[in-house]
Residue, then its C-alpha position, 0 to 999 in steps of 0.5 A: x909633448x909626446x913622440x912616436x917613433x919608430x919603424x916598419x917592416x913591409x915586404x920591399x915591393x909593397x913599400x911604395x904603395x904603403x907610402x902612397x897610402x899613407x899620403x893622405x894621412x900623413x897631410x890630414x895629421x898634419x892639420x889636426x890640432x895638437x900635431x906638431x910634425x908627422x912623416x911616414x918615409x922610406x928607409x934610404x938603404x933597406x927597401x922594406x923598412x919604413x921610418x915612423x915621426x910623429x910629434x904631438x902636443x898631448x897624448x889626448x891631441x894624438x888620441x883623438x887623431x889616432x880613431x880607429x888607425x890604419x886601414x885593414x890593407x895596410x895593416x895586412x902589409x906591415x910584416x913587423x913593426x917597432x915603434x914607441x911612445x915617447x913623453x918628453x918632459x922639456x925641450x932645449x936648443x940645440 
């Protein structure tokens, strides 16, 4: 299993129309074979932050969505970005 998390940083009166942006996306993730979870959302205390959750079966599951990432207007509005991938190697109950 493999996830991406993390955050953006975009200028605060940008963030909702990155998110609406995003919305297409986001449900097209979700379809793809291999996700398991996917969610762009907005920070509830600091209005230039954007939280990233993606969760995929396999690295080529994510590859193979992933193509050519986000268009060149959003990629213009992230002013930063601190996301990582993570590889998990098991899963237990809570």
């Amino acid at each position: 299993m493999l996830i991406i998390a993390g955050s953006l940083r975009v200028e605060p009166d940008a963030r909702d129309g990155y998110l609406a942006e995003s919305a297409q996306v986001i449900a097209q993730a979700r379809e793809t074979a291999g996700c398991l979870d996917f969610l762009l959302a907005a920070d509830p205390l600091d209005p230039g932050r954007i939280h990233v959750y993606e969760r995929w079966e396999s690295p080529e599951q994510l590859a193979a969505f992933r193509g050519a990432g986000p268009s060149d207007a959003q990629t213009a509005v992230i002013l930063d970005a601190d996301v990582h991938r993570y590889l998990i190697s098991g899963v237990e109950a809570p």
